[in-house]
N, C-alpha and C positions, 0 to 999 in steps of 0.2 A: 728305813734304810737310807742312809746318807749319800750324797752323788758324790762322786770320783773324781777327782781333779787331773786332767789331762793336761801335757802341755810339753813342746818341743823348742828347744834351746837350740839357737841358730848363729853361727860363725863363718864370714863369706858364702854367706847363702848356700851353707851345707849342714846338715843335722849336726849338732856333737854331743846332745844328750835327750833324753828322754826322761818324760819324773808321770809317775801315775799316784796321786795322794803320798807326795812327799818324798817317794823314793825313786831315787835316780839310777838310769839305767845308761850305757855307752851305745848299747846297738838295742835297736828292736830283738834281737836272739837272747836277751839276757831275763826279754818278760817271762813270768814265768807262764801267768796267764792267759791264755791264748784267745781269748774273746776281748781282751785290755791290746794286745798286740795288735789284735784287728783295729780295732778301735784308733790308736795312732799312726798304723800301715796307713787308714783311710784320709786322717787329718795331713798326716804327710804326703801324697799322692793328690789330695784338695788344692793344698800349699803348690806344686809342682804346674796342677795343670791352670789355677790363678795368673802364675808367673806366664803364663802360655796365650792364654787368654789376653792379661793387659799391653800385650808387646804384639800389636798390628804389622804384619808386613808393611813396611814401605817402599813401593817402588820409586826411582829417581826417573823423570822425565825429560831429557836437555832439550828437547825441540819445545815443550808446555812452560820449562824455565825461561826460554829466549821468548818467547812471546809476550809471556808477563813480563817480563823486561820492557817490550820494545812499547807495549802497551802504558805500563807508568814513566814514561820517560815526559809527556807532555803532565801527568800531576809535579812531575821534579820540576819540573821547568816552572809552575803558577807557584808552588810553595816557595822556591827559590828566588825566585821575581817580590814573594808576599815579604819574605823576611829581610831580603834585604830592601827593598824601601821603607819598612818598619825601621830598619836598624840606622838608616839614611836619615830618617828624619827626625830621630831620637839624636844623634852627633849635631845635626843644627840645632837643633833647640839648647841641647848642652851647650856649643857655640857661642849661641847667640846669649844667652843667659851670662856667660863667662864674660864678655864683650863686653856687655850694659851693666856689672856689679863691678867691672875693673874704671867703664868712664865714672860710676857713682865714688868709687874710691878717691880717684885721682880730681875730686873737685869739692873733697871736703877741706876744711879749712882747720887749723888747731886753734881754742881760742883764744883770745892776749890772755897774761898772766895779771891780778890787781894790782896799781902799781904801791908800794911803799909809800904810810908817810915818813916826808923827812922833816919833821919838828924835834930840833936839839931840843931846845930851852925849859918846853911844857911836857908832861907824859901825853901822851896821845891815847888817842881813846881805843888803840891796838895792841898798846900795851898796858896789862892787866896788872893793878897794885892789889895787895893783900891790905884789908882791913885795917883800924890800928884797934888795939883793943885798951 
């Protein structure tokens, strides 16, 4: 005997089909068989009370919220004090850095250019003659 393939088609988290080994159904009243009807009543009713289950009441407390408040208000104050003198002395070092590569700029020197010979008369040894052949 081969198992049965169950399984429930879901759209805004409301059923729109039903299929039992391949054939699809719009409501549970369409199964014909009545132990198969069970069978997806149960997995749809699972489904329902899962949704039930993972969703915790939460209650909101303002007098528990203002106290956690009033209680991290001295960590704001150490983290805020940590990062901005981090961020203090990261700007001088950038600074300083900027400072001492603009004195190193401003006291290089470009170097002279070779000077030219000037011998009319002879080739000079700058200017290259071709061969004679």
């Amino acid at each position: 005997m081969s198992k049965k393939r169950y399984s429930i088609q879901w759209e805004n988290d409301e059923p729109i089909a039903f299929e039992v080994n391949g054939s699809s159904y719009a409501s549970l009243d369409e199964i014909p068989n009545a132990s198969e009807r069970r069978k997806l009543e149960a997995m749809l009713n699972a489904s329902f009370e899962e949704e039930e289950d993972n969703e915790p009441e939460v209650k909101f407390d303002q007098a528990e919220f203002q106290k956690l408040q009033e209680e991290s208000k001295g960590m704001e104050k150490i983290l805020l004090t940590i990062f901005t003198g981090v961020s203090a002395l990261m700007l001088l070092i950038a600074g300083a850095s900027t400072f001492f590569n603009l004195q190193k700029i401003a006291k290089e020197e470009s170097a002279p250019a070779r000077p030219r010979c000037r011998c009319d008369s002879a080739p000079s040894i700058h200017q290259r003659t071709r061969p004679r052949l």
